[in-house]
C-alpha positions as CSV (number, residue, x, y, z in Angstrom):
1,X,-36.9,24.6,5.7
2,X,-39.0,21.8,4.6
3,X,-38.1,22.6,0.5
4,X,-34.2,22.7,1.7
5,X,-34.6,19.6,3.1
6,X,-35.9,18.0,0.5
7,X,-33.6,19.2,-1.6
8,X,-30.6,17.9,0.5
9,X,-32.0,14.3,0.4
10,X,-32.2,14.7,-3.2
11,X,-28.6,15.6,-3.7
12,X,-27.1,13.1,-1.1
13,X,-29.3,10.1,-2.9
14,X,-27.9,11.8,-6.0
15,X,-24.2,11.7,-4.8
16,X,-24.9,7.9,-3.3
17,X,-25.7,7.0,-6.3
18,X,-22.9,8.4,-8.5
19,X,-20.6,6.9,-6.0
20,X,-22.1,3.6,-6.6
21,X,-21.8,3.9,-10.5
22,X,-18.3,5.2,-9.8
23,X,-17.7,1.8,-7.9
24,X,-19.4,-0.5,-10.9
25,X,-16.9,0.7,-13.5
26,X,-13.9,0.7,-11.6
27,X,-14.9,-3.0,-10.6
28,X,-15.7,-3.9,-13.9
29,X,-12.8,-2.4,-15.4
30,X,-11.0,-4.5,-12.9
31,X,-12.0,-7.6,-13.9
32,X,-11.6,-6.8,-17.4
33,X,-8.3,-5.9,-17.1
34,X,-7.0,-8.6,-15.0
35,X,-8.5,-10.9,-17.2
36,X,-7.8,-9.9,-20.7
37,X,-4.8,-7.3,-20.4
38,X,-5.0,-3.6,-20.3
39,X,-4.6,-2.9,-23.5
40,X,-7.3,-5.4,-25.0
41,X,-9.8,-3.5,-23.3
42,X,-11.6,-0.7,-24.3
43,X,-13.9,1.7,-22.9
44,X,-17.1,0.3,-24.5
45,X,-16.2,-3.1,-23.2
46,X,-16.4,-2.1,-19.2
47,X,-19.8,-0.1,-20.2
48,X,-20.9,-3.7,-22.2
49,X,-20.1,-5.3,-19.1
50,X,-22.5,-3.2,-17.0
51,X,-25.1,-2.8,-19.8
52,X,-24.3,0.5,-20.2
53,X,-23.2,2.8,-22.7
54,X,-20.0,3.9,-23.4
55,X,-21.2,7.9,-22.6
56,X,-21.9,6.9,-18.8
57,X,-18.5,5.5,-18.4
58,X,-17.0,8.8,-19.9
59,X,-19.4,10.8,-18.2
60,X,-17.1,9.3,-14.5
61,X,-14.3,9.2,-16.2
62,X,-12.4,11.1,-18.8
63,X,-10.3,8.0,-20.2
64,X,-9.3,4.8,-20.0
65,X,-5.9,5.7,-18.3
66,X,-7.6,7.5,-15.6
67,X,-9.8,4.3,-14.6
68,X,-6.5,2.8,-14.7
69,X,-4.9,5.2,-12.2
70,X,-8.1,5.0,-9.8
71,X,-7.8,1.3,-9.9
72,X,-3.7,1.2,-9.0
73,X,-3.9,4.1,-6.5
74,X,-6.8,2.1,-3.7
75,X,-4.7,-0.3,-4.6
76,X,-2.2,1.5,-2.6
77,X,-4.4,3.2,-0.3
78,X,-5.9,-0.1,0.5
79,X,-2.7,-1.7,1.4
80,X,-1.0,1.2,2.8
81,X,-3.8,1.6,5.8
82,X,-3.5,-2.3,7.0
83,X,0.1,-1.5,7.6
84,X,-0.2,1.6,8.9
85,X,-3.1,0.2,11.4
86,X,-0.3,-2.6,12.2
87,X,2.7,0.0,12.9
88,X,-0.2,2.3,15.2
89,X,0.3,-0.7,17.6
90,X,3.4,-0.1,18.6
91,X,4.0,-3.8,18.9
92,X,7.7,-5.4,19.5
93,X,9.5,-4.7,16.0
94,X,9.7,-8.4,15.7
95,X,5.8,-9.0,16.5
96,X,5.1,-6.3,14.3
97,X,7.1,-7.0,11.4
98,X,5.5,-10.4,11.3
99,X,2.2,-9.1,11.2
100,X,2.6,-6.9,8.7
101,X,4.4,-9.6,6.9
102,X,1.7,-11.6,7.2
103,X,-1.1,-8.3,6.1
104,X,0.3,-7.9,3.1
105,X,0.5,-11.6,2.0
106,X,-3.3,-11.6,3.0
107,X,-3.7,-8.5,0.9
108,X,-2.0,-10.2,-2.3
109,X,-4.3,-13.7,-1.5
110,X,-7.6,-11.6,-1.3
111,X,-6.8,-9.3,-4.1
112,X,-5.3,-11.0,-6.8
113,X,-6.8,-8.8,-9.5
114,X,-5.7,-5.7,-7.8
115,X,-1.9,-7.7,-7.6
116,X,-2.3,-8.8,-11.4
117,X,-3.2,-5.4,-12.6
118,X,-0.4,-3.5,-10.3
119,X,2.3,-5.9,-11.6
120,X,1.2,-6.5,-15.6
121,X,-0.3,-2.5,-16.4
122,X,1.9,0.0,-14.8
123,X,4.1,0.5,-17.6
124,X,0.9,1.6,-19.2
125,X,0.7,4.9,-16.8
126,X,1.8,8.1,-17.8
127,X,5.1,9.4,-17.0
128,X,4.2,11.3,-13.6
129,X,2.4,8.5,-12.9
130,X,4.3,6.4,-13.0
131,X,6.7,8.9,-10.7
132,X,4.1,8.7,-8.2
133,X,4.0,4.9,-8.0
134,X,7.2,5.0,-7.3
135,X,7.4,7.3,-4.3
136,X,4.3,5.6,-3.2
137,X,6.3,2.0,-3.0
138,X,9.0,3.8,-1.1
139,X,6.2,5.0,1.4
140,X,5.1,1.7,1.5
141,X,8.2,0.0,1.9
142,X,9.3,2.7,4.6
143,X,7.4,1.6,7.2
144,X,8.4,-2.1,6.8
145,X,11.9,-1.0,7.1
146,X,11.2,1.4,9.4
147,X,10.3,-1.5,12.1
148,X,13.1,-3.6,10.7
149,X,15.5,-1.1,11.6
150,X,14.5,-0.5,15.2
151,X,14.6,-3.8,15.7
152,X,18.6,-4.0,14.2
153,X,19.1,-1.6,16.6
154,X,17.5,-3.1,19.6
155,X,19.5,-6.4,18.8
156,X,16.6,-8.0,17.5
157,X,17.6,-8.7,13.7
158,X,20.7,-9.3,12.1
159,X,22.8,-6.2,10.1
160,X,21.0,-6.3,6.6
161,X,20.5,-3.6,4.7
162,X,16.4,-2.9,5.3
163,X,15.8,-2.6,1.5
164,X,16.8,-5.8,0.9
165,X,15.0,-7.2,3.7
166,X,12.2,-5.7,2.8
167,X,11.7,-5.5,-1.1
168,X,12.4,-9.8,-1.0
169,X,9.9,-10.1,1.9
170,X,7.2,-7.9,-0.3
171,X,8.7,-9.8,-3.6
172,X,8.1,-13.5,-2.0
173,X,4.4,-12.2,-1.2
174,X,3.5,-10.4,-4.0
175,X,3.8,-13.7,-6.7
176,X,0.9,-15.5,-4.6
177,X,-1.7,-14.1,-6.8
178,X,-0.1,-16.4,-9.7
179,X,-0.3,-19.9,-7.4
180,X,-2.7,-19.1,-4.6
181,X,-5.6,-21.2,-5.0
182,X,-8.5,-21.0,-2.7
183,X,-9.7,-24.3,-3.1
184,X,-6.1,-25.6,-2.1
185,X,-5.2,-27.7,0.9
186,X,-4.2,-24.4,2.6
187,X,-6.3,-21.5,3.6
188,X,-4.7,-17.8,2.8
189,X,-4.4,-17.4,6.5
190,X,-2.0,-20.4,6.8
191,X,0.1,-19.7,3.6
192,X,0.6,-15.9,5.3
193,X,1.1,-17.1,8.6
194,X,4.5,-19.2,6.8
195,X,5.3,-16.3,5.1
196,X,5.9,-14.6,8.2
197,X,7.6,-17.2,9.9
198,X,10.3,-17.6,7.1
199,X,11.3,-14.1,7.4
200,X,10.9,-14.1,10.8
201,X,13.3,-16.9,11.2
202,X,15.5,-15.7,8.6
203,X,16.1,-12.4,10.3
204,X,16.6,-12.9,14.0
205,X,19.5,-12.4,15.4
206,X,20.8,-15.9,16.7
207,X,21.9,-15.6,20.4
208,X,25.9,-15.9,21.0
C-alpha cells in the first residue's frame, strides 16, 4: 500500500509539474506573440524565453499552430464562463445585460494580450479552426442576445435586431486593448462601468 502510495505522489507531482510547464509556454508564447506578431515568432524563441530548449516546447506541444489554438480557445473559455456566471443569475434582462456588458469590457482591459492575439492571429488558424472560432462567437454572442431579447419582449428594449445590438456592444469593448491605459485618469472598472451605461441608455425603451 505504502509502494502505491508513493508512487501516486510521484505521478501527481509529475503531472503538477507538466501542467506548470504547460502554463510557462503558453504564457510565453503569449507575450511573444502579442508583442512581435505571430508569424515573427518561432518555436525556439518561446523556449529562449524560458531558457529552454526548443525540444521541451515540442515535447507539450506538436507545433506552433497548436500553441496558437490553446492560447485563442481559454481565450474563449475564459470569457465565456464570466458571462455565463452572469446569465446563472437570473437578474432583470436589463441588470443583467449591463453586467455582462460591463464583464466583458473588464475582460478586454485585463487581457489585452489575449484581445491583441484573438483580433491580429486568427487568420493564421487552420481552416476548421478557424470554423470553430466562429461557432464559438455565435455561442458567445447568444447569450448576450439571448437576455437582449427577453427583455424586447418584456418591454424593456427597443425592437433592434439582437445581432446588431450585440456584435456593436462587443465591437465598442473589444478596441480598449488598443487605448486602455492603466496608468490613465480612469480605472478599468470606471471605463466598463460607461460602457454599460451607453448601451444601457441606448437601448431602453423610452416610456410613452
Amino acid at each position: 500500500m505504502a509502494l502505491k502510495n508513493k508512487a501516486t505522489v510521484r505521478a501527481d507531482i509529475a503531472s503538477r509539474k507538466q501542467a506548470f510547464v504547460r502554463e510557462e509556454i503558453l504564457s510565453s508564447a503569449t507575450g511573444l506573440f502579442s508583442e512581435r506578431g505571430y508569424r515573427a515568432v518561432t518555436i525556439d524563441d518561446i523556449a529562449a524565453n524560458l531558457g529552454y530548449t526548443k525540444s521541451v516546447v515540442y515535447y507539450y506541444f506538436k507545433s506552433k499552430n497548436e500553441i496558437l489554438w490553446q492560447i485563442i480557445s481559454r481565450i474563449f473559455d475564459g470569457y465565456l464562463q464570466k458571462i455565463l456566471t452572469i446569465k446563472e443569475l437570473n437578474l432583470p434582462p436589463e441588470q443583467a445585460l449591463a453586467k455582462m456588458v460591463k464583464q466583458h469590457a473588464l475582460s478586454v482591459m485585463e487581457n489585452p494580450q489575449w484581445t491583441s492575439i484573438f483580433n491580429k492571429e486568427e487568420p493564421e488558424l487552420d481552416p476548421n479552426q478557424r470554423r470553430q472560432v466562429r461557432r464559438m462567437k455565435r455561442d458567445y454572442d447568444a447569450v448576450f442576445e439571448s437576455v437582449y431579447e427577453e427583455g424586447v419582449a418584456k418591454g424593456l428594449f427597443r425592437n433592434i435586431p439582437p445581432h446588431v445590438v450585440v456584435g456593436g456592444a462587443i465591437g465598442m469593448c473589444n478596441w480598449l486593448y488598443v487605448w486602455y491605459d492603466p496608468s490613465g485618469a480612469l480605472s478599468a472598472e470606471e471605463i466598463a462601468d460607461h460602457y454599460a451605461s451607453i448601451l444601457s441608455s441606448g437601448v431602453a425603451k423610452s416610456p410613452k
